[in-house]
N, C-alpha and C positions, 0 to 999 in steps of 0.2 A: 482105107482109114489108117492114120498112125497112130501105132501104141504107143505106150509108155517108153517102150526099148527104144524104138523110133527118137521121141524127144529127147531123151537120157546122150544120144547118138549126135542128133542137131548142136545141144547145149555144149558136152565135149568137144564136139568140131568146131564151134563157130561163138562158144562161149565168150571168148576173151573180146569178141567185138562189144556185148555188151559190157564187159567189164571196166574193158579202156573208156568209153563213152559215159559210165555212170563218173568216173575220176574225173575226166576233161571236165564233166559240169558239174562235177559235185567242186572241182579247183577256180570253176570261174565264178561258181554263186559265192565260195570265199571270198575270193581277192574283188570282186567287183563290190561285196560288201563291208571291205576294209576302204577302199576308195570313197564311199559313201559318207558325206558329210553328215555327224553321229547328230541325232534329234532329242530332243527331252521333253518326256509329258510331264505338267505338275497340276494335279490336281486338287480342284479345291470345290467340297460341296456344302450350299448351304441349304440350313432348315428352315422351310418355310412354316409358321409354329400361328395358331390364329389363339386367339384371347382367350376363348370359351371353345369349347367343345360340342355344339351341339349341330345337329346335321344341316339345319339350310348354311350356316357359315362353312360349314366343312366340303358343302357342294359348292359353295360358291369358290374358291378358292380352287376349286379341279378346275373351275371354267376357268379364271384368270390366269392360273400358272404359267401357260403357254402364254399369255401377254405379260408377262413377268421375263419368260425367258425371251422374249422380242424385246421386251428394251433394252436388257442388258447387252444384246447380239447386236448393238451398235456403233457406227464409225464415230454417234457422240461420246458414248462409255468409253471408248479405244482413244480419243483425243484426253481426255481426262488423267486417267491411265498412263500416258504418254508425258504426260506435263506433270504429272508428281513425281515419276520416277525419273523425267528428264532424259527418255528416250530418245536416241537419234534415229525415228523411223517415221512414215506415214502411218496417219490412221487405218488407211484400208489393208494395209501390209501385215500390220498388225491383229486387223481384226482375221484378218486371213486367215491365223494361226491360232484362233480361240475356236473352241469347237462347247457348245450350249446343248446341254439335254436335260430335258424337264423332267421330272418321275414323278407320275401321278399317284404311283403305289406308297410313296414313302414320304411323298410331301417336299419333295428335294429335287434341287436344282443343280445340278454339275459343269463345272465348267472347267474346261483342260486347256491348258496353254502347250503348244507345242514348240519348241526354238531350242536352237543350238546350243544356248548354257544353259544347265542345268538352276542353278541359283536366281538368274534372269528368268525363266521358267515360273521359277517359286514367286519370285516378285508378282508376276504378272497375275499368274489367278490369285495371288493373295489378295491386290488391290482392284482386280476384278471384281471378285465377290464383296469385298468392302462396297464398291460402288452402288450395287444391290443391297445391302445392308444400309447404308446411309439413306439411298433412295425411300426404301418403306420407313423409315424411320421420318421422313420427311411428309413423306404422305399419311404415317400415324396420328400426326398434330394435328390434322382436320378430321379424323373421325373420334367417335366417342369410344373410351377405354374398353368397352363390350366388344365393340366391332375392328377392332387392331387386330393389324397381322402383321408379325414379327419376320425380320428374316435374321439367322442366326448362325455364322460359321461351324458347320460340326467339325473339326479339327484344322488343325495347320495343313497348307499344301504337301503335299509329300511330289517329289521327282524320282523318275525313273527311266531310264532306255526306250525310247520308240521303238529307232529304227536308225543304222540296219541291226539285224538281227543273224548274226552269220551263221550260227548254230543251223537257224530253220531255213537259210538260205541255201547252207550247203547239201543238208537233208533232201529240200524240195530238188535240188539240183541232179543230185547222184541218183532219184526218183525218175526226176522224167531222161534223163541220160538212160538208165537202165532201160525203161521204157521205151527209148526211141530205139536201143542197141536190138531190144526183142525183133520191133516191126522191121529191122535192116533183117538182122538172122532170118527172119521165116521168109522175107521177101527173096530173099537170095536161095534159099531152099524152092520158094516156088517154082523159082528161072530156073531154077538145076531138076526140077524135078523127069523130064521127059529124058534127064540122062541115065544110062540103066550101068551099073555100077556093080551092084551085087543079084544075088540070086533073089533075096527079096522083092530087091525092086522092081523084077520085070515079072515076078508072081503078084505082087500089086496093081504092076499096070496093066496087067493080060487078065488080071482076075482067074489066074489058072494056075494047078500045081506044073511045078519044072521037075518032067521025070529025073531030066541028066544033063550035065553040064561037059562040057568039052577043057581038058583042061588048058594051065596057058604051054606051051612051048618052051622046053626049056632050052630052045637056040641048039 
């Protein structure tokens, strides 16, 4: 069995192979995420808000939200969208880039535009969630004031950085570099291990103390 002294011995000898290997990928998850065309989330979530407060409207509204967030999650909503802002894209390109999550806990509906400009970004889930706000607004008209469910922007889109992310690029990288460097180092100790080098090693391999050693020759 190797002790401590043993590893201490490995890591000194054959350390820099892990070291060089955490830099190569800790330098390639950098530069490969300077390469990376930058992405932008902009967020925009609305409150789904019902008239009255009392529990069968309030359960009723858990059961719909997830058909709330299917219509919006459409190439019609994305055409719409498209023709206000005067988009040069297709609709399904577009919807590609919209990502829909319902929260049953909070009554809200989140929608995130991801693309390459940030301000475009902002457009896009602003006039997204508009589209869902008009819509119950339009289906308000045929029910009676009691039974309306509102949908209501809780603030302005805000944008931010996707991806890449180089900081945690370069982290993850210099991680499994180091990681890969270890399984080289000890596999390389494996192959070497039947070589007997020191006095230790061949009371390891004999499983027996070495009364005496012969020394070397000095020519």
């Amino acid at each position: 069995m190797m002790n401590l002294i043993d590893y201490g011995r490995i890591l000194l000898r054959r350390g820099w192979i892990m070291l060089l290997l955490a830099l190569i990928a800790a330098g390639s998850g950098y530069f490969l995420s300077t390469q990376q065309t930058r992405i932008f989330q902009s967020t925009q979530r609305i409150i789904i808000q019902p008239a009255r407060t009392d529990l069968g409207l309030a359960e009723a509204i858990l059961r719909v939200l997830n058909s709330y967030a299917v219509y919006i999650d459409s190439e019609q909503v994305a055409r719409r969208v498209i023709d206000e802002l005067q988009l040069d894209m297709t609709p399904g390109y577009l919807k590609s880039n919209i990502f829909i999550a319902p929260d049953t806990l909070r009554l809200v509906i989140q929608i995130d535009a991801r693309l390459p400009d940030c301000d475009l970004a902002n457009d896009v889930a602003r006039v997204w969630g508009d589209q869902l706000v008009q819509w119950r607004n339009e289906q308000n008209q045929l029910q009676r004031r009691e039974d309306r469910v509102d949908a209501l922007p809780a603030d302005a889109p805000r944008c931010e950085l996707f991806s890449p992310r180089p900081l945690v690029n370069t982290a993850v990288g210099a991680a499994l570099g180091l990681l890969l460097g270890g399984i080289i180092v000890f596999v390389l100790e494996y192959l070497e291990s039947s070589i007997i080098r020191r006095r230790e090693d061949l009371e390891r391999s004999l499983d027996l103390p070495v009364l005496a050693t012969i020394p070397d020759s000095e020519g």
